[in-house]
C-alpha positions in Angstrom: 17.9 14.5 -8.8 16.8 13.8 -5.6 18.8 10.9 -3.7 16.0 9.9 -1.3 12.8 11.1 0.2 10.5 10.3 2.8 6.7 11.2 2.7 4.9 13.1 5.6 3.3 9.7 7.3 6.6 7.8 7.1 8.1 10.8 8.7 5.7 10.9 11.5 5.1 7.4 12.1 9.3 7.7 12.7 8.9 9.9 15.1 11.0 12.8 13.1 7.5 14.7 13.1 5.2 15.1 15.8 1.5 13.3 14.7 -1.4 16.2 14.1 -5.0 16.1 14.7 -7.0 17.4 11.9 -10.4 19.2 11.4 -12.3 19.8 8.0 -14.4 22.7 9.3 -17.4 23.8 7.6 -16.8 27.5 5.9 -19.9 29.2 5.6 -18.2 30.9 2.3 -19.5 29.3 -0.6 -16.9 29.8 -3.4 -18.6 27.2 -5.7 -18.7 30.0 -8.7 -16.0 32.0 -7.6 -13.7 32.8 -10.7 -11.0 30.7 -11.5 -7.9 31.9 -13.2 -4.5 30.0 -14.2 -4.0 27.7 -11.4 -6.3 28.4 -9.3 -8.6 31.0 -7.4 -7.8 34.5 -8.3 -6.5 36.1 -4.9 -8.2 39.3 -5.2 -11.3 37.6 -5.5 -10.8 35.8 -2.7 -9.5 38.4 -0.3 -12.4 40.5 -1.7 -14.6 38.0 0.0 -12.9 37.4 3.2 -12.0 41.0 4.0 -13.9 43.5 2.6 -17.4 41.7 2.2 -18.8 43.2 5.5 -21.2 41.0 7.0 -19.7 37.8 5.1 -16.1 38.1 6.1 -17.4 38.9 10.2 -19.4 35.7 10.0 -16.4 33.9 8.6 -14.0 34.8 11.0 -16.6 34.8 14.2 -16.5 30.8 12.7 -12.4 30.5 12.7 -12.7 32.0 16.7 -15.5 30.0 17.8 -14.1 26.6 15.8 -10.7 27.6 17.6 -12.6 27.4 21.2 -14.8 24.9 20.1 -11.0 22.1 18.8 -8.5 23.4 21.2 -8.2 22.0 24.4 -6.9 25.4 25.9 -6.9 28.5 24.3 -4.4 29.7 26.7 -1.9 27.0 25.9 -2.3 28.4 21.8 0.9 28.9 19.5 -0.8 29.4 16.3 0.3 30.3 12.5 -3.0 31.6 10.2 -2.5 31.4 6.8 -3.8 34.2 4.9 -4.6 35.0 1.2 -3.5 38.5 1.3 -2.0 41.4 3.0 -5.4 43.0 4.2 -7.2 39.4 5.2 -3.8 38.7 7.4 -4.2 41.9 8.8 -8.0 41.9 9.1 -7.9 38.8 10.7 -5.6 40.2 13.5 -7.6 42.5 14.3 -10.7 40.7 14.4 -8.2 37.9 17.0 -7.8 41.1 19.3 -11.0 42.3 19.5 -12.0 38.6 20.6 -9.7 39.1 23.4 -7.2 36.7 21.6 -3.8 38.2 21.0 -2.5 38.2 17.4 -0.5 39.8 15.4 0.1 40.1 11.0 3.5 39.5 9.0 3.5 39.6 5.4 6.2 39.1 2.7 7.1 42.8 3.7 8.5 42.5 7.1 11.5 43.3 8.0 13.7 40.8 10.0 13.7 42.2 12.9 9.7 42.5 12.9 10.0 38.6 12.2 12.2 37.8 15.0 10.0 39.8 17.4 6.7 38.2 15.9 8.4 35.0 16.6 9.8 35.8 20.8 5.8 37.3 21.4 4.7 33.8 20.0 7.1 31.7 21.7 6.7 33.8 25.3 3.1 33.6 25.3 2.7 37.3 24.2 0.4 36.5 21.6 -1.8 33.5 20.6 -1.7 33.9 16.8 0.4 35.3 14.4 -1.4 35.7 10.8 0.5 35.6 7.4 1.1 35.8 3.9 3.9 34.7 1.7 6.1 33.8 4.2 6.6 30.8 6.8 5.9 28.5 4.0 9.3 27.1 4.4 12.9 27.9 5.5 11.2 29.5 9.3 11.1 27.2 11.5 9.1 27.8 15.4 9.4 24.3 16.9 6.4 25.8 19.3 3.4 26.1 17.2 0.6 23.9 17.7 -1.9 25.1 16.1 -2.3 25.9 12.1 -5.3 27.5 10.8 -5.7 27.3 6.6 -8.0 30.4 6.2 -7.7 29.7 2.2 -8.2 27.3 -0.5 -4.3 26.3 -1.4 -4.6 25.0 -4.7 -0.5 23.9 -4.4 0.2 20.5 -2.5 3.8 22.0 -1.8 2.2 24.9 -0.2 -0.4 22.6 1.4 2.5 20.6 2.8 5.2 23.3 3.6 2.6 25.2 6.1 1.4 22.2 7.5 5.0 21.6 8.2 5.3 24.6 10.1 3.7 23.2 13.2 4.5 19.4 12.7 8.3 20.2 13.9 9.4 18.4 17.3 9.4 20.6 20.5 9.7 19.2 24.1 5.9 20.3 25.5 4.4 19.8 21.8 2.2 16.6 21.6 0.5 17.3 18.5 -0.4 19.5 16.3 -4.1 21.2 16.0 -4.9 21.5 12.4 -8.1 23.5 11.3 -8.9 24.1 7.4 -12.0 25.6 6.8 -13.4 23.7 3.7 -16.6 25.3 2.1 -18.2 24.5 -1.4 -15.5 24.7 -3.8 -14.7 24.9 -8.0 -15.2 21.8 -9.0 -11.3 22.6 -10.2 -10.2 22.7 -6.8 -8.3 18.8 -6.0 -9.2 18.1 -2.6 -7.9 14.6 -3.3 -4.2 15.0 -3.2 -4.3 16.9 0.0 -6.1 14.2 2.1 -3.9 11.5 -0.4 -0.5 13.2 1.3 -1.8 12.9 4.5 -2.3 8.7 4.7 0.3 6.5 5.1 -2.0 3.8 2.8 -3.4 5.6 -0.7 -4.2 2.6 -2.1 -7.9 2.3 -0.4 -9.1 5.6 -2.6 -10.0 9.0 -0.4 -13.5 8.6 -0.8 -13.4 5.2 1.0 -11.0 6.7 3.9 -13.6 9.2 4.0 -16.6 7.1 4.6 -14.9 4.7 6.8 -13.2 7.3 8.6 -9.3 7.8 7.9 -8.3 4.1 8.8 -5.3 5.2 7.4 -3.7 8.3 9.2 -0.5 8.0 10.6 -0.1 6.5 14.4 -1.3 9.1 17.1 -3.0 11.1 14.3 -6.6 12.5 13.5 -8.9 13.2 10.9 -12.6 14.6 11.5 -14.6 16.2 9.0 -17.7 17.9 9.8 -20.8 16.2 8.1 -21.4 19.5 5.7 -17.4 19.5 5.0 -17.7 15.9 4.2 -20.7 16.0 1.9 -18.8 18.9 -0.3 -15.1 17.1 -0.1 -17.5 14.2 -1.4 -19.3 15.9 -4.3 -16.2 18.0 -5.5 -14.2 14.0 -5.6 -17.3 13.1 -7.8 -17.7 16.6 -10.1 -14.4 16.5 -11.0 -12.9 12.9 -11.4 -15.8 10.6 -10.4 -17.5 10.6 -14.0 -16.6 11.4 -17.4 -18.7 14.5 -17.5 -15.9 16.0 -14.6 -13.2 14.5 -16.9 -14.2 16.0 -20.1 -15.0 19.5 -18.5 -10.9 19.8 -17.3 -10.2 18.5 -20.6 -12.3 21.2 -22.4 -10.6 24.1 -20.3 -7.2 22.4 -19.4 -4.9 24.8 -21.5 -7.0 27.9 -20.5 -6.7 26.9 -17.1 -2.9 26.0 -17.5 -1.3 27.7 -19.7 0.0 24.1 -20.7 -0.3 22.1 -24.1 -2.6 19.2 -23.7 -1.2 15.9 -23.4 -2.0 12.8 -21.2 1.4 13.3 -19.5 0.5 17.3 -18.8 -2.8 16.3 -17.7 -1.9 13.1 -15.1 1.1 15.4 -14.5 -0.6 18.7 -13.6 -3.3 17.2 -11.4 -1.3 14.7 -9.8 -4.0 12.3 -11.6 -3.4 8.1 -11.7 -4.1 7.3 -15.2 -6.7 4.8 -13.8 -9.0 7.5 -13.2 -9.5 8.4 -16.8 -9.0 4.7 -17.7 -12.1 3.6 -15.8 -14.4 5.6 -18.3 -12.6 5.8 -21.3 -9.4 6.5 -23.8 -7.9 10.0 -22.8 -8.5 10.5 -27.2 -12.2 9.7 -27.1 -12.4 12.2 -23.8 -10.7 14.9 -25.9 -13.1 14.2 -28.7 -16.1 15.0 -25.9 -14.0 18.1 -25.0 -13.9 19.4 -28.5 -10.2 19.3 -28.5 -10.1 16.3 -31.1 -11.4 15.4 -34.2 -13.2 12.3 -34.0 -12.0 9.5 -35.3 -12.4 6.0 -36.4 -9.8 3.1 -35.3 -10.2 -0.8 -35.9 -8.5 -1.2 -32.1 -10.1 1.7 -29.9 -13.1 -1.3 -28.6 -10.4 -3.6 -27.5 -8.2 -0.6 -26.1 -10.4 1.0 -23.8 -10.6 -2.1 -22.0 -6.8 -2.9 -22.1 -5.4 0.6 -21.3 -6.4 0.3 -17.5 -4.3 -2.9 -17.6 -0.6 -0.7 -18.3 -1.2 1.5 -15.7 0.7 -0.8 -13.6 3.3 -1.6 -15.9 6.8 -0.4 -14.1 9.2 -2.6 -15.9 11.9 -0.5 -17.7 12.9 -3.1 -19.8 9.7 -4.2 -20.9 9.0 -0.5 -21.3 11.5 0.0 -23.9 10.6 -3.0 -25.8 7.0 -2.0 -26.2 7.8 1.6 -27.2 10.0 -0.2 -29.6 7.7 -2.5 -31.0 5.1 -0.1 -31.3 7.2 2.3 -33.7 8.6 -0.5 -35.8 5.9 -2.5 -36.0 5.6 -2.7 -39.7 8.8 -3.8 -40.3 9.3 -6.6 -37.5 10.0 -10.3 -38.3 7.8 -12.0 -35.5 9.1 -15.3 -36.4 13.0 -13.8 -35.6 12.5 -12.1 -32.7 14.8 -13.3 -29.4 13.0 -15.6 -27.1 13.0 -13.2 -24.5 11.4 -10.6 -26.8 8.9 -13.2 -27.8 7.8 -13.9 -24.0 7.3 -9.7 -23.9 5.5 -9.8 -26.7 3.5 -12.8 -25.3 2.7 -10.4 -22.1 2.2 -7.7 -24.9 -0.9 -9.6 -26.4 -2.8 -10.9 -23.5 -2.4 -7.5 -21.2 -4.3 -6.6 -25.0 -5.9 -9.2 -26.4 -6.6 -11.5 -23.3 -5.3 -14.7 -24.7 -2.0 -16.1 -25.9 0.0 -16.2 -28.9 0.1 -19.9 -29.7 1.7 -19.7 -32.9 3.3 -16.2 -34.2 3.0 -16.7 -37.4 -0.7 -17.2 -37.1 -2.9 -15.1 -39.6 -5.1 -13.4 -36.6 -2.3 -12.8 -34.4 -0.7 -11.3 -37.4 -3.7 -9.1 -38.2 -4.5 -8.2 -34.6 -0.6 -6.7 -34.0 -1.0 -4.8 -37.5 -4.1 -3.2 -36.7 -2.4 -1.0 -34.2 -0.4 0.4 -37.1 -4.0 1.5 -38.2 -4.8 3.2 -35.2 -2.3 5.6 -34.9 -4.4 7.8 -32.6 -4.8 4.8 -30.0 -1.1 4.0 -30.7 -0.2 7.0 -29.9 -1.3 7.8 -26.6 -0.2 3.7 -25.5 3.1 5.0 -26.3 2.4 8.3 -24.2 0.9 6.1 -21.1 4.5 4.1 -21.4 6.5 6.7 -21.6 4.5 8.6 -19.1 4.5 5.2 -16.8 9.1 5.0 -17.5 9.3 8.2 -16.6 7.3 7.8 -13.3 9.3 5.1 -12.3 10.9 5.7 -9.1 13.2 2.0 -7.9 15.9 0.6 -9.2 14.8 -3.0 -10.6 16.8 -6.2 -10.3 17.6 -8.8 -13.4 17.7 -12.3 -11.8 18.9 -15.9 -13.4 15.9 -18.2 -13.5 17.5 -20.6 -15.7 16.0 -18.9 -18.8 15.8 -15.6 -20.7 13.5 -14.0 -18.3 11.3 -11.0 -18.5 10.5 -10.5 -15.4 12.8 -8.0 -12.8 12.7 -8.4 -9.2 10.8 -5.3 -7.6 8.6 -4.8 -10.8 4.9 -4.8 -10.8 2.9 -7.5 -13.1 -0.6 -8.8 -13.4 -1.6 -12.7 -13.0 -1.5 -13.4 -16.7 1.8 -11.1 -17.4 4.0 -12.7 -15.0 2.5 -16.5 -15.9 3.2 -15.7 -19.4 6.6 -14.3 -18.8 7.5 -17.7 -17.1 5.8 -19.3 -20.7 2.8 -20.1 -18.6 -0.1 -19.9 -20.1 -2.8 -22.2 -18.4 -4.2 -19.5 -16.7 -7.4 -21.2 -15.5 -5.1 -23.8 -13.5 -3.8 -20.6 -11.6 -6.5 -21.3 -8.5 -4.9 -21.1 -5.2 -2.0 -18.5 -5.6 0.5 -21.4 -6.1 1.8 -23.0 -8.9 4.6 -25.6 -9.5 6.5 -25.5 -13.1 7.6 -28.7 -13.5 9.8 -28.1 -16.9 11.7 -25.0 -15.4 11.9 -26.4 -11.6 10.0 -23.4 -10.2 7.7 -22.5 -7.6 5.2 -19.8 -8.2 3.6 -18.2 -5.2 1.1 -15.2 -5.8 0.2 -14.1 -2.4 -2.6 -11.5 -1.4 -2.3 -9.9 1.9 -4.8 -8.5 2.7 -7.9 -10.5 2.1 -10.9 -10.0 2.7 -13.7 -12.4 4.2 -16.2 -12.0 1.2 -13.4 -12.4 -1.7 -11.4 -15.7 0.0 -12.7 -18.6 1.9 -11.6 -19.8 5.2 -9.4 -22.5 3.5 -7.4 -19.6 1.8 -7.6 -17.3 4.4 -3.4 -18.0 4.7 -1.1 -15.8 7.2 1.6 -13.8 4.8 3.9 -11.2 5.7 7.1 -9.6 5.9 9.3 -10.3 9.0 12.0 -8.1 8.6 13.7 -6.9 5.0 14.8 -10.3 4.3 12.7 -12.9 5.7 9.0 -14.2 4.8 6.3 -15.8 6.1 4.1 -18.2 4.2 0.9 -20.3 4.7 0.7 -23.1 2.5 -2.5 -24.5 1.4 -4.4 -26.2 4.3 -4.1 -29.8 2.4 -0.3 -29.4 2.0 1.3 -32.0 4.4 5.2 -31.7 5.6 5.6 -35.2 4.3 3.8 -34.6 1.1 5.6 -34.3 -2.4 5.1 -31.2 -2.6 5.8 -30.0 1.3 8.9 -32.3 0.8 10.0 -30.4 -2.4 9.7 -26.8 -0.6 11.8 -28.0 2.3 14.6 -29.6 -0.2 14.3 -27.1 -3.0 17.4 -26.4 -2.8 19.2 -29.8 -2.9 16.6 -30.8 -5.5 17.4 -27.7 -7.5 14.3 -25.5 -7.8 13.5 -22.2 -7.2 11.0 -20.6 -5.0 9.0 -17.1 -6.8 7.5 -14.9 -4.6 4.7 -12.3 -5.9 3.0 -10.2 -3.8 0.2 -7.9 -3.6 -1.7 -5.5 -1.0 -5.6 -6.2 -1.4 -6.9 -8.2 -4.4 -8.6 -4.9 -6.1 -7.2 -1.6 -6.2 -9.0 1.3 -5.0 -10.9 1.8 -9.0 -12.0 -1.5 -8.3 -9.4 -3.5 -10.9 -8.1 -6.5 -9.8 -4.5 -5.6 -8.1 -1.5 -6.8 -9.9 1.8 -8.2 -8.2 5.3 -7.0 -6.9 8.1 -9.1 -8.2 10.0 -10.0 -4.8 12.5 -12.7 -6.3 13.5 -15.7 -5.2 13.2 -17.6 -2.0 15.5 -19.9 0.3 13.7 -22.4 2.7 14.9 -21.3 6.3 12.8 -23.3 8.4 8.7 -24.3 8.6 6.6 -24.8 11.9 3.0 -27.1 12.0 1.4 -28.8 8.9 -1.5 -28.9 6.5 -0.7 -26.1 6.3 2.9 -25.8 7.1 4.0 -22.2 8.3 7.2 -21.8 6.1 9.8 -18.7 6.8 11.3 -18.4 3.9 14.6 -15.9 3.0 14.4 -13.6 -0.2 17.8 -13.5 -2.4 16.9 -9.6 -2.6 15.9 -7.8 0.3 12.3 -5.9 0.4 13.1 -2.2 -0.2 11.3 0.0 2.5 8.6 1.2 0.1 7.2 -2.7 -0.2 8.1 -3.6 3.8 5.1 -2.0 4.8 2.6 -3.8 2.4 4.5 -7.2 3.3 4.1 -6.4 7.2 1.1 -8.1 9.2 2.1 -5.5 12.2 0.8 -3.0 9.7 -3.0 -2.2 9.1 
């Protein structure tokens, strides 16, 4: 198990890697039909064309010399790794370097140590520009000095992606950046551009094909992305081939175990492409895309209308304990007494029904509610893959969540993820229209409900709830009231005194109000709130103290400072 990990931007924006400016080159290689064998490209194929094609592989590597003069700022200042896809393109590619009057020189998985170690004093002395490889400095060689990385392959694997990038990205005293060129042609529609450009951004949550057209907001600080316009346009079209419709969905369905070598499942399939379930949510049930894909039987199930709509809605769900209940409930579902169950069970199975069903239980021993909960047991085929997405979702879990005493038995844990109507209902809410203005006051339970959005945006809120929320430091908050709430008010009165009074303060927090599939963004669970002190009024500028502190991975969605 791994105790703790940091990604790439974090890394960087630390200053434990230096920042890297990266170009999507246009390869004039198009490898659209190229065949495509267990994981990815087949290497000889691919080698074929880069090194032996004549005329094809020239013009290729004439492009990688003059997009090297064209992105460096000195070609005499160049300490450069080339990664290869075989033997004879490292080599070729050398050669090609030299007679360009740019010194290089090849190391494969063959070298001996002693050819590394001299490989590596040329580079590091200036001896030569480039050194050109296969199967090795993917990891465990480290030369601080290069600054310049040129990806002369597809790399289907996001490790391998990532452990050659990381090659150059190591701290050395004369090193400001790193030059990154990766030469991006037509590709398989297979090929997942997504994740590369997705491990690259400190924000994912925008989509890639919006950082694309808006241009990277997102990179780390000091770094660059720039994609030429033909690069762009096929990064673009292979997003849209391949995830962006259902047609792309159901054709990796159709060949996912010929391509893998793995059964198909939801979890192999989100698993193997590194895929959020909410891009095969947006279109429809993973069983009625198998059923497209021939790799089904079709089916008939009284609940697979009202599913497709609610599966996109437990995507989000990161709640271990609700979790278990649900995978629970949905395997004994015939033999549960609804009328017995504990009240905290009941609350669960209150979320349960609207994340389905849209409204609440209001009685559970009502005839529809009845029916509607059985008819799952008549849908064993939708059953079944809810209890794959949950088990799926408990075993992506990746925080440790936090039970807390809100004078009741409470569903909700601190640090876990819930939509509007969830957490309302898990706090026996269930007036949702009265939910306006991201603040709600439960009288009977003496508790304070404040849904904040952070980012908002002009066309979604209007001036008057255009509040100022945000993290300053792990444990303390800042919050905008509404612009009619007065110091001297009731209710400004009863946030200041909460505490003498007795109530509670809930905060709730989320990023942007939509996600990047365009779903309405659900909420972090931050816990309970102490008054510290409040500034101005109507509206009063409130810092407030969480009882938990904000782990790392929710400071920077709950930090103004960051864009």
């Amino acid at each position: 198990r791994i105790a703790a990990e940091i990604r790439l931007p974090e890394a960087i924006d630390r200053k434990l890697l230096c920042p890297f400016q990266y170009f999507g080159v246009t390869d004039n290689v198009d490898l659209d039909s190229l065949k495509w064998s267990v994981g990815g490209y087949d290497k000889k194929e691919l080698s074929k064309i880069y090194t032996f094609s004549g005329m094809v592989a020239n013009r290729r590597a004439d492009l990688v010399v003059n997009s090297l003069i064209k992105y460096v700022t000195d070609i005499n200042d160049v300490k450069g790794l080339g990664f290869c896809v075989s033997i004879e393109h490292a080599e070729f590619m050398s050669d090609y370097f030299n007679k360009c009057g740019i010194p290089a020189i090849f190391l494969t998985g063959k070298s001996s140590d002693e050819e590394r170690n001299s490989a590596k004093d040329k580079l590091v002395n200036g001896d030569v520009k480039f050194i050109f490889v296969v199967d090795i400095y993917n990891e465990g060689v480290d030369i601080t000095e290069v600054n310049t990385v040129l990806f002369l392959r597809p790399t289907e694997s996001l490790t391998v992606f990532l452990q050659q990038l990381g090659r150059g990205l190591r701290l050395s005293e004369d090193k400001e950046c790193l030059t990154v060129l990766d030469f991006i042609g037509q590709a398989n529609k297979k090929y997942n551009f997504e994740d590369k450009f997705s491990a690259l951004l400190s924000n994912t949550t925008r989509g890639i094909t919006r950082e694309i057209k808006d241009g990277f907001v997102s990179v780390p600080k000091g770094c660059y992305i720039q994609l030429e316009r033909k690069a762009e346009k096929y990064i673009l079209d292979n997003i849209r081939s391949s995830y962006g419709n259902t047609a792309g969905l159901v054709a990796r369905i159709a060949s996912f175990e010929e391509d893998t070598g793995k059964t198909l499942t939801l979890s192999n399939f989100l698993q193997y492409y590194r895929l959020d379930p909410r891009a095969i949510y947006k279109y429809s049930t993973f069983s009625r895309l198998c059923v497209k894909a021939g790799k089904l039987d079709d089916f008939s199930e009284p609940v697979e209308e009202v599913m497709s709509k609610a599966f996109v809605r437990f995507t989000s769900i990161d709640s271990r304990r609700w979790i278990k209940f649900l995978i629970e409930f949905l395997n004994n579902i015939d033999n549960i007494d609804f009328e017995k169950l504990s009240s905290v069970d009941k609350r669960m199975l209150q979320m349960f029904y609207i994340t389905v069903w849209s409204k609440a239980i209001e009685d559970f021993s009502d005839e529809e509610v009845l029916s509607n909960l059985y008819s799952l047991s008549d849908s064993p085929i939708m059953k079944g893959e809810l209890i794959e997405l949950l088990e799926y979702k408990f075993n992506s879990i990746d925080f440790v969540d936090e039970t807390i005493d809100l004078g009741f038995d409470s569903p909700l844990d601190v640090y876990c993820t819930y939509s509007q109507r969830q957490l309302l209902a898990g706090l026996d809410y269930l007036n949702f229209s009265a939910m306006r203005q991201g603040v709600i006051w439960l009288k009977d339970k003496g508790i304070d409900v404040f849904l904040l959005t952070l980012n908002k945006a002009d066309k979604d809120y209007s001036p008057t709830t255009m509040y100022n929320d945000y993290s300053i430091n792990e444990e303390l908050f800042h919050w905008q009231s509404q612009s009619t709430t007065s110091e001297t008010s009731p209710t400004g009165q009863r946030y200041i005194h909460h505490k003498e009074k007795g109530s509670k303060v809930l905060l709730f927090v989320r990023e942007f109000k939509n996600d990047s599939f365009g779903n309405v963004s659900p909420y972090t669970f931050l816990g309970e709130a102490t008054y510290v002190s409040h500034t101005g009024s109507k509206p009063m500028n409130i810092t407030w103290r969480l009882e938990k502190p904000i782990p790392a991975r929710f400071l920077k969605k709950t930090n103004k400072l960051v864009v």
